[in-house]
N, C-alpha and C positions, 0 to 999 in steps of 0.2 A: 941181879939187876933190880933194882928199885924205882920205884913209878910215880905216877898218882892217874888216875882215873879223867880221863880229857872230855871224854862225848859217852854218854849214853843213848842206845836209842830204844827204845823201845815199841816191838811191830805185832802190831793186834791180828794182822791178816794170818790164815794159816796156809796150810800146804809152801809149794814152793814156790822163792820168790830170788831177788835182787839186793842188794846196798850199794850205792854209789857212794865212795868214802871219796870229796874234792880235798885234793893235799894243799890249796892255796893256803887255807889258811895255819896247815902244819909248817914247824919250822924243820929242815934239814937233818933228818935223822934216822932211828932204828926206833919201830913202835912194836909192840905188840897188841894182840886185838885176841879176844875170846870169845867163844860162842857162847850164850848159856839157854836153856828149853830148862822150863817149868822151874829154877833154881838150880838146874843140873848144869858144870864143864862139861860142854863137847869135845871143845876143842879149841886150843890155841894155837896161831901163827905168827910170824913175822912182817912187819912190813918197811920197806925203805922207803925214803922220803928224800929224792933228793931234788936241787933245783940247778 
């Protein structure tokens, strides 16, 4: 699967928290999203987008 990088967010608060992702302005599709801490992969998902 081939990509390009749509939104970065970057979150200064620590401990645990929330991200509200709104798909209005995604178009119809399969995205993937990764986690990263300190420059580390945690963890990658999936996500649909349909309308």
């Amino acid at each position: 699967m081939q990509g390009r990088i749509i939104k970065t967010v970057d979150i200064k608060q620590s401990g645990k928290g929330q991200l509200k992702v709104y798909a209005a302005n995604l178009s119809q599709s399969i995205y993937q999203y990764s986690i990263v801490v300190d420059g580390k992969m945690i963890d990658t998902k999936k996500m649909v987008v349909g309308k």
